[in-house]
C-alpha positions in Angstrom: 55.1 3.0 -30.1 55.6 6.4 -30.6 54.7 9.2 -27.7 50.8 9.4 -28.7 49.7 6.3 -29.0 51.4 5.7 -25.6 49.6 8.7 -24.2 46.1 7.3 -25.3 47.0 3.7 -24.3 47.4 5.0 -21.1 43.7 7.0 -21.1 41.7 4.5 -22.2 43.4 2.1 -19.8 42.6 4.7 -17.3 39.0 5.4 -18.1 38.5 1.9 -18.4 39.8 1.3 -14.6 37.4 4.1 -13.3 34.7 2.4 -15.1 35.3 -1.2 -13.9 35.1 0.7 -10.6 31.6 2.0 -10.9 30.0 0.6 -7.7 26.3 -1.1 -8.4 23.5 -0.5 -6.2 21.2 -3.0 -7.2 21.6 -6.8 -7.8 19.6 -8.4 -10.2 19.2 -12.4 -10.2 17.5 -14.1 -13.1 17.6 -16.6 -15.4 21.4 -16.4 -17.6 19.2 -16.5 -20.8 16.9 -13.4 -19.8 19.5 -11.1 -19.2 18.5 -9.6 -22.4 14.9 -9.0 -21.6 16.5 -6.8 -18.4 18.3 -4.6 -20.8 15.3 -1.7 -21.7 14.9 -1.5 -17.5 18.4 -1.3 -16.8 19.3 1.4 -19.2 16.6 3.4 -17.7 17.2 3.1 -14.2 21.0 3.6 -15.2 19.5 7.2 -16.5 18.0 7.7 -12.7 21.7 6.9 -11.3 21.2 3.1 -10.6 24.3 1.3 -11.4 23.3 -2.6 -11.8 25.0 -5.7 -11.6 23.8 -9.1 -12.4 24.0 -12.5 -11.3 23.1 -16.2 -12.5 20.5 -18.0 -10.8 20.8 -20.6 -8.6 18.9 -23.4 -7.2 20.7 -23.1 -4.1 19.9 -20.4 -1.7 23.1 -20.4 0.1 25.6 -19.7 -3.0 23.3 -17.1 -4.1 23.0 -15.4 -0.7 27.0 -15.5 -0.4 27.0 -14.1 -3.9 25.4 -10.6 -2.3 27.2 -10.6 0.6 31.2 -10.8 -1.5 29.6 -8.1 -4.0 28.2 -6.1 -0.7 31.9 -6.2 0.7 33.0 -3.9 -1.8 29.9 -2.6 -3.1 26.5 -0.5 -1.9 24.2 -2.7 -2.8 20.6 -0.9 -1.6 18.4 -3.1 -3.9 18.0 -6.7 -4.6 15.8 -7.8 -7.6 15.0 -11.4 -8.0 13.7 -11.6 -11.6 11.8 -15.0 -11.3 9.2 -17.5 -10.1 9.9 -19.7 -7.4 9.1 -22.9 -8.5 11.4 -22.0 -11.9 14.3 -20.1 -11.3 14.8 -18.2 -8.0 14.6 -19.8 -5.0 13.0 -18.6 -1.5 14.0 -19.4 1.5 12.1 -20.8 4.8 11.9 -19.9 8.3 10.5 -22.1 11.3 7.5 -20.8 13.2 7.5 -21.1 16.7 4.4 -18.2 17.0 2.6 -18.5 14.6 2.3 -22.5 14.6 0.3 -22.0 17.7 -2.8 -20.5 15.9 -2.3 -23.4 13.6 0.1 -21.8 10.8 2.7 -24.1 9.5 5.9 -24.9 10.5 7.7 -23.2 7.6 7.9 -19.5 6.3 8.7 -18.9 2.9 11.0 -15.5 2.8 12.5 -13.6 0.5 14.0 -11.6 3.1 16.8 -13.6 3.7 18.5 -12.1 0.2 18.6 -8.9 2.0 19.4 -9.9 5.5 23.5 -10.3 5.0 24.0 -10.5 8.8 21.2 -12.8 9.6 19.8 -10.8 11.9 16.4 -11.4 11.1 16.0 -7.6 9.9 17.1 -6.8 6.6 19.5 -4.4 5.2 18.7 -4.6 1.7 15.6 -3.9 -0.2 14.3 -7.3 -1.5 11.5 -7.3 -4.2 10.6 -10.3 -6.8 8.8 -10.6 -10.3 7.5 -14.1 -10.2 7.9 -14.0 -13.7 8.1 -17.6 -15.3 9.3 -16.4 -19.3 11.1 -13.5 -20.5 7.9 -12.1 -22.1 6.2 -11.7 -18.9 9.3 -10.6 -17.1 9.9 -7.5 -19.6 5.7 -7.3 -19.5 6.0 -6.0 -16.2 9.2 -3.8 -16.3 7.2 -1.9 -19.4 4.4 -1.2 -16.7 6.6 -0.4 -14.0 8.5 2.4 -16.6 5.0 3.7 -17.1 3.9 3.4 -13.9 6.5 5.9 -12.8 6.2 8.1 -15.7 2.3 8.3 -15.8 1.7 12.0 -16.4 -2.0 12.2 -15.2 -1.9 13.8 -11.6 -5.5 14.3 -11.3 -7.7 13.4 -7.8 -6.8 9.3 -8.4 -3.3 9.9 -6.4 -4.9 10.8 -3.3 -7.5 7.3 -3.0 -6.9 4.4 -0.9 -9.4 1.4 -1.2 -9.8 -0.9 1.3 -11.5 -3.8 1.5 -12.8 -6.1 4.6 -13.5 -9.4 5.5 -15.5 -10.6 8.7 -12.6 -11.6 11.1 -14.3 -14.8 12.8 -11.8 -14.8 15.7 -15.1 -14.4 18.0 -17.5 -11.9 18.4 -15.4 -9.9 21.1 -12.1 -10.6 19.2 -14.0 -9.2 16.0 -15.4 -6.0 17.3 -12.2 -4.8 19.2 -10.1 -5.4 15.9 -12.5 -4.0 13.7 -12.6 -0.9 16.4 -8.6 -1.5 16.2 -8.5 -1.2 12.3 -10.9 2.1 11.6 -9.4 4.0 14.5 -6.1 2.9 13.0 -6.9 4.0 9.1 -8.7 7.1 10.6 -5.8 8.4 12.2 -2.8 7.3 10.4 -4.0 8.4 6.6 -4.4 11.8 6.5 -7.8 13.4 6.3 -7.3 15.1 2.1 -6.6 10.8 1.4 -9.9 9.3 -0.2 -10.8 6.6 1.6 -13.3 4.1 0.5 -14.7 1.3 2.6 -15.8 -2.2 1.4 -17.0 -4.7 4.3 -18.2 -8.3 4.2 -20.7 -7.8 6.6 -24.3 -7.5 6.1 -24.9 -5.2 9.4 -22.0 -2.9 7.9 -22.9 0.6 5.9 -20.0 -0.4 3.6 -21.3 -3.5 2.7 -22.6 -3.4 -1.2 -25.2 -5.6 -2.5 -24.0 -8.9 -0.6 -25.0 -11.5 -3.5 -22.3 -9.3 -6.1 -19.6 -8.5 -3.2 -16.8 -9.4 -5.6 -18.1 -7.4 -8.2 -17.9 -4.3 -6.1 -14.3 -5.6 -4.8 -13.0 -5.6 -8.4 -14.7 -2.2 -9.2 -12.4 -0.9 -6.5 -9.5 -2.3 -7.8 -10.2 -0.9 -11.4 -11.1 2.4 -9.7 -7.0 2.5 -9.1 -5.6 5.0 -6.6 -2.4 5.0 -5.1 -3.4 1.3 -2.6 -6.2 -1.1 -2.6 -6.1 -2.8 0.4 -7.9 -6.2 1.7 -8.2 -6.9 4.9 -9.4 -10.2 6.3 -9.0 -14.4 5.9 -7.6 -15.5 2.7 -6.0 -18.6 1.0 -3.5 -19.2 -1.7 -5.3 -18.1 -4.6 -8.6 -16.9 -3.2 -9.8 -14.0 -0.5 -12.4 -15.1 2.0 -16.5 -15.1 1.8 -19.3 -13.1 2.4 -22.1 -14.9 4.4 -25.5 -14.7 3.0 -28.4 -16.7 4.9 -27.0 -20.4 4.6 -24.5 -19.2 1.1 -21.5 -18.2 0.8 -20.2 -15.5 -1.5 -16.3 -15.2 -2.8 -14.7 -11.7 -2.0 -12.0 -12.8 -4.5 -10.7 -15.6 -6.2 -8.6 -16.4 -8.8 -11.1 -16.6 -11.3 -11.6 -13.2 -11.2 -8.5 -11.7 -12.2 -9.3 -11.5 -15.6 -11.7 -9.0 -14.6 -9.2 -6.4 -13.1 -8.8 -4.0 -15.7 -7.4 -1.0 -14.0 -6.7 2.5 -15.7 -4.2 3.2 -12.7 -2.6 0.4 -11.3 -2.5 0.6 -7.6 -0.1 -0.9 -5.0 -2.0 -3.9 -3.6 -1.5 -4.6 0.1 -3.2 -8.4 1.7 -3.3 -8.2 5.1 -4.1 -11.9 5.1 -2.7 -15.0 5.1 -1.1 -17.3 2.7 -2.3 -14.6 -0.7 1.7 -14.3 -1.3 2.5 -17.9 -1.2 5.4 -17.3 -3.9 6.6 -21.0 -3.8 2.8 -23.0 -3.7 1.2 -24.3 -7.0 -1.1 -22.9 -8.4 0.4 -19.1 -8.1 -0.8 -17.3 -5.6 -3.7 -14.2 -5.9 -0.8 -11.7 -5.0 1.6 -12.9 -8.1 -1.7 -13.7 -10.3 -2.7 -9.6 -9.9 0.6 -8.6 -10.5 1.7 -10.2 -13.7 -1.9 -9.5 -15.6 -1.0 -6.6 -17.9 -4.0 -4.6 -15.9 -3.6 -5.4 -12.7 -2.1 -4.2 -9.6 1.5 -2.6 -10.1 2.8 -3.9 -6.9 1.7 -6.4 -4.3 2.9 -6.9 -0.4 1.6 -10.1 1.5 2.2 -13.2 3.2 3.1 -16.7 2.6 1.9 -18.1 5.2 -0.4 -18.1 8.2 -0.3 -14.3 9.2 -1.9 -12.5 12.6 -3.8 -9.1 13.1 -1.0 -7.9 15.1 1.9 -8.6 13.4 0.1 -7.4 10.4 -1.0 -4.2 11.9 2.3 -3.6 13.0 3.7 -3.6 9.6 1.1 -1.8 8.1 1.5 1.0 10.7 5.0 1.1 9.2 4.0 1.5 5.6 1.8 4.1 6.0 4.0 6.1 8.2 6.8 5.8 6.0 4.5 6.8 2.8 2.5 9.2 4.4 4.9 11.1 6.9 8.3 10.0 6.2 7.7 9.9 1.8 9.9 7.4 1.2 11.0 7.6 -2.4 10.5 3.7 -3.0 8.8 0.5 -2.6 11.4 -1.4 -1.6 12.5 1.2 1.0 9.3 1.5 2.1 8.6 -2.2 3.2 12.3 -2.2 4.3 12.0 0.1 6.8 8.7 -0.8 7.9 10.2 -4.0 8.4 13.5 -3.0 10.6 10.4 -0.4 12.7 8.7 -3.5 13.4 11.7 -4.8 15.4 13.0 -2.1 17.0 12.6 -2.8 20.3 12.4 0.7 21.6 9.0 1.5 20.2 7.6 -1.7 22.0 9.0 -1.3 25.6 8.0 0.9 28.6 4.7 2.5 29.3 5.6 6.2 26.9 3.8 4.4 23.9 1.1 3.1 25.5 -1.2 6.0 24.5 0.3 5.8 21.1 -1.7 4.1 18.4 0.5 1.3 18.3 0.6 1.1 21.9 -2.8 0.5 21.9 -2.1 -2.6 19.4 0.4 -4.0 21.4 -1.7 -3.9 25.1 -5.0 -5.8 22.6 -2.7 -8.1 21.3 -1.0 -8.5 24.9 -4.4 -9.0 26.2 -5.5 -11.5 23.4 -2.7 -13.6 23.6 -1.7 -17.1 25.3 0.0 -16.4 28.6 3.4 -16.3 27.5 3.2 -15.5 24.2 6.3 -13.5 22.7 4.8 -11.1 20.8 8.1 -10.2 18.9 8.7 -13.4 18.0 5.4 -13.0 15.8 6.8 -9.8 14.5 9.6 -11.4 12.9 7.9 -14.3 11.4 5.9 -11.2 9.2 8.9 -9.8 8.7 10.4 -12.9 7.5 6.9 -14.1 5.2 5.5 -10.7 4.1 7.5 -10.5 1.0 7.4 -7.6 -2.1 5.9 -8.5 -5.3 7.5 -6.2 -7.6 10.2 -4.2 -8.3 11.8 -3.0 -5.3 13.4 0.3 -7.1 9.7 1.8 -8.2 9.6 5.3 -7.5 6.7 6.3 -5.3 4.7 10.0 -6.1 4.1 11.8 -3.0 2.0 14.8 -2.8 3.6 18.2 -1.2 1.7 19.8 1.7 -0.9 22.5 1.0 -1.2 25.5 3.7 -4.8 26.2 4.3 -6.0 29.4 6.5 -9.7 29.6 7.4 -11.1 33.3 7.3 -12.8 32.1 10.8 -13.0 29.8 13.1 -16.8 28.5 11.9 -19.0 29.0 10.0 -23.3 28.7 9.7 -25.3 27.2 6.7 -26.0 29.0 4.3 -23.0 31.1 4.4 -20.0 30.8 2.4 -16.6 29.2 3.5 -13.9 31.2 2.5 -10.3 29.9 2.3 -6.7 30.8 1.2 -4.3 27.9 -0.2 -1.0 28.8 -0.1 0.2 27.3 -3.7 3.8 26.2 -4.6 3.1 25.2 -8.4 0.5 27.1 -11.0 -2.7 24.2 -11.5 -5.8 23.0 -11.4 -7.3 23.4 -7.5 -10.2 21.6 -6.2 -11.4 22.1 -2.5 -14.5 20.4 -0.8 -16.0 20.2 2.4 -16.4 16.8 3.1 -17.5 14.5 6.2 -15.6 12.6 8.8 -14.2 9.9 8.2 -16.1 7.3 9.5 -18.9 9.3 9.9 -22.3 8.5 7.7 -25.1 11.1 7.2 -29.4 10.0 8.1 -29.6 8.9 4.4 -27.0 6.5 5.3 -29.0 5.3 8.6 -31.9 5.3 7.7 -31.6 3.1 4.5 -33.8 -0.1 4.4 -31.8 -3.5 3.3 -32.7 -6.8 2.5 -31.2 -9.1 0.5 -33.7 -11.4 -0.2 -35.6 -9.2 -2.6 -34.0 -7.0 -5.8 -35.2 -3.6 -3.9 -33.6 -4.6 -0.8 -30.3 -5.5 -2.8 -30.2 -2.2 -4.8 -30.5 -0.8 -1.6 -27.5 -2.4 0.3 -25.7 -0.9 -3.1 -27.3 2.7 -2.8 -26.4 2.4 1.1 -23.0 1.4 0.0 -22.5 4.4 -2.3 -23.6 6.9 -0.3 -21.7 5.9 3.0 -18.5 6.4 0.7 -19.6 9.9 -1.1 -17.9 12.1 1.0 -17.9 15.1 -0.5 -20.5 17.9 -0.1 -19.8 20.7 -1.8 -17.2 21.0 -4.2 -15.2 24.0 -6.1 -12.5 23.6 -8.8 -10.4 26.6 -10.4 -6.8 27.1 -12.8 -4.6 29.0 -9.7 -1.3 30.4 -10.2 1.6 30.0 -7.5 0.8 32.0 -4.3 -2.0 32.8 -2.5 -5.4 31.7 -3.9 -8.7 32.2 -2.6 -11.8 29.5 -2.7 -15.4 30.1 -1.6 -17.9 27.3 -1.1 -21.7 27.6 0.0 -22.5 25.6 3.1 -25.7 23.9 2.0 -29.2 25.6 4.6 -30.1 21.9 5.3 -26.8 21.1 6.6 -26.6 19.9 10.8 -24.0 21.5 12.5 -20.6 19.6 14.1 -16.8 19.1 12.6 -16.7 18.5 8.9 -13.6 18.9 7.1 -12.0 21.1 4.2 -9.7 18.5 1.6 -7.6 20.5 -1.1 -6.0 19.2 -4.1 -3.8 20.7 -6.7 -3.7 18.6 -9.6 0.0 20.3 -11.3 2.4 19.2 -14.1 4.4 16.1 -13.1 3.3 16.6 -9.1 0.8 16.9 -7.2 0.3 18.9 -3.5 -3.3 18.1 -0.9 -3.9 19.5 2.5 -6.9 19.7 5.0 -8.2 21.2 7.8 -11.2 20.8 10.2 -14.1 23.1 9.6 -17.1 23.9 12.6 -20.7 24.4 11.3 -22.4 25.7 13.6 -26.3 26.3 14.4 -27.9 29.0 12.3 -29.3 30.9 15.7 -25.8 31.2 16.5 -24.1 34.0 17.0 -21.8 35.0 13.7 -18.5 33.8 13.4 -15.2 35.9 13.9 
């Protein structure tokens, strides 16, 4: 061998070294003879800097979670994708309730957790997320939606919506009204104001309740609306959500049956804050993996397997939105991770500084609701342990940038004109509106006559319905470059004086930015703002 071929010998030998040495981030488990149907995903999170390693499935748990723990010995392993349906190919594992069980939840908790919980700890240290895929067709299915999902380059007003949809708690009437009180002060204060917020609620007394006898059909019009979540809230079951009661009938919110109706032109992340709709191991599927293996549905779902409570529910949720919200964390898995290891940190549950808080105020109800000697932590980690992530852990999440709004003065009277600068980062298309409250309705609202038993009465529940969720006012859209850019927008004459709000959105190329800012109508005879 002469001095060349030694010298290259020695350099592939070398680069082949560094490369066996390239440390994976993400563990895949699936099926040996699906590896194939992985490749298209894996090339192009390799292209975003994810180095990925697979492993064989197992049947049992135990070799597969010892698997991840040898590979995270020499490895940073951040994500954990378990490429497979329960019943076919990747295991869960199960938890006994000793919370839970007393509000008549079973024993066991299915969890997917465990995979990223290498100390067992109970919190988890990996980012955990399954397709309950059961062939290789539906597996790559979904990675083609998720590679779409991320790369979708419309960034017009859809990013900024939030659905949510409500069931009627039947916990008792007082146990009803404080976590319905609970649960709008909560989503008033922890979504920010320029979020779109639409309401959908299974009662007949409600202002967001639609025409009662075609509830679902209004459910799955908000789901096919898409936004960035559509979240339910209320009772559910394996494969159904709970009912809407109508004189001596009962009306489905959701049930399995109609997933073949959700047809949505942007998929959103669907959150169940309910129990037993992300059963991953019962028969038949649950509604959770139903939505998110139909080529239209939902790009992501997070929800329980079993029995799940307000509280520990709330808790989580309070997480999420924080994290997506205020902390933008750049993925899905990330961002039920951390909301997981939030939820057990026991310095943002002890001592009287967070009582005042939001989620102090959770804690002292649920405190208050509870059976004498209930450990309320205890039900934390049973959610953390059954609320599992349908999808793929590594999904990118868009967050909008901040917009800087400046008021020419501190009110303003109907019939005048709002003026406004918006501070822009990026060149694009700017829409501002005044809008209301959140929560607030206007006299059209009010004063709407309902009845169900008659086809007036029903189109009225729906016109109610649609007008308690129109926010907007007045609206104003123009191109703007990056800088300074100022909007004007007529206050309408007719229009009462209190708070209303100013929501900004700048719809820009790959990104979008929103802001908001109170606004103070005040009475005509008033003397002119400053």
């Amino acid at each position: 061998m002469n001095l060349r071929t030694t010298f290259c010998a020695i350099l592939v030998g070398l680069l082949c070294h560094v490369d066996s040495q390239v440390l994976a981030d993400t563990i895949v488990i699936r099926p040996k003879a699906w590896s194939g149907s992985l490749q298209p995903w894996i090339e192009y999170r390799q292209k975003q800097g994810h180095q990925i390693r697979e492993l064989d499935a197992d049947l049992d748990t135990a070799k597969l979670k010892q698997s991840i723990r040898d590979i995270s010995k020499q490895e940073k392993v951040d994500y954990i994708l378990l490429a497979g349906d329960v019943q076919a190919s990747v295991p869960t594992f199960y938890h006994p309730s000793t919370a839970l069980v007393q509000f008549g939840g079973p024993r066991n908790l299915a969890s997917d957790n465990d995979y990223g919980d290498l100390d067992d700890d109970g919190s988890p240290d990996i980012a955990v997320g399954r397709i309950p895929a059961q062939s290789e067709k539906q597996l790559s299915d979904y990675l083609n939606r998720v590679i779409e999902y991320e790369n979708n380059p419309d960034f017009s007003p859809w990013r900024r919506d939030v659905h949510v949809v409500a069931g009627v708690g039947g916990f008792g009437v007082v146990a009803d009204s404080m976590i319905e009180m609970t649960t709008r002060k909560f989503l008033a204060e922890t979504i920010p104001a320029w979020v779109n917020l639409s309401m959908t609620q299974a009662s007949l007394s409600s202002h967001y309740c639609p025409d009662p006898l075609a509830f679902s059909e209004s459910t799955i019009d908000r789901m096919n609306d898409g936004g960035a979540f559509w979240v339910y809230i209320g009772h559910g079951w394996i494969d159904q959500l709970d009912t809407i009661r109508v004189g001596t009938n009962h009306y489905p919110i959701m049930t399995a049956g109609h997933v073949k109706s959700v047809k949505t032109k942007h998929p959103p992340i669907a959150v169940f804050l309910a129990c037993y709709t992300g059963a991953v191991d019962a028969s038949p599927d649950c509604l959770a993996e139903q939505l998110i293996l139909n080529d239209s549905g939902p790009i992501a779902a997070i929800a329980a397997s079993r029995v799940a409570g307000p509280y520990g529910l709330a808790v989580l949720s309070d997480g999420m939105l924080r994290g997506y919200y205020e902390q933008k964390i750049e993925t899905i898995g990330r961002l039920v991770m951390d909301a997981k290891k939030a939820s057990l940190d026991d310095a943002r549950f002890n001592g009287q500084a967070d009582a005042k808080s939001q989620l102090g105020m959770i804690n002292s109800i649920a405190s208050a609701m509870s059976p004498q000697g209930y450990d309320l932590k205890a039900e934390r980690q049973e959610h953390v342990w059954q609320v599992n992530l349908l999808g793929d852990p590594l999904m990118k999440l868009a967050h909008s940038s901040e917009l800087p709004i400046r008021l020419a003065g501190d009110s303003v009277r109907p019939g005048q004109a709002l003026n406004a600068i918006i501070r822009c980062a990026k060149a694009g298309k700017l829409s501002a509106e005044l809008s209301i409250r959140r929560g607030s309705v206007t006299d059209e609202v009010r004063q709407a006559k309902v009845d169900w038993q008659s086809d007036a009465g029903r189109q009225a529940y729906l016109d109610r319905y649609l007008a308690a969720n129109r926010q907007t006012l007045v609206q104003a859209t123009q191109s703007v470059g990056t800088g300074e850019a100022e909007v004007q927008l007529s206050i309408p004459e007719n229009l009462k004086p209190g708070r209303y709000v100013l929501r900004v959105y700048l719809e820009c190329d790959n990104s979008f930015e929103a802001g908001s800012c109170e606004v103070r109508i005040t009475p005509k005879n008033s003397p002119s703002p400053n």
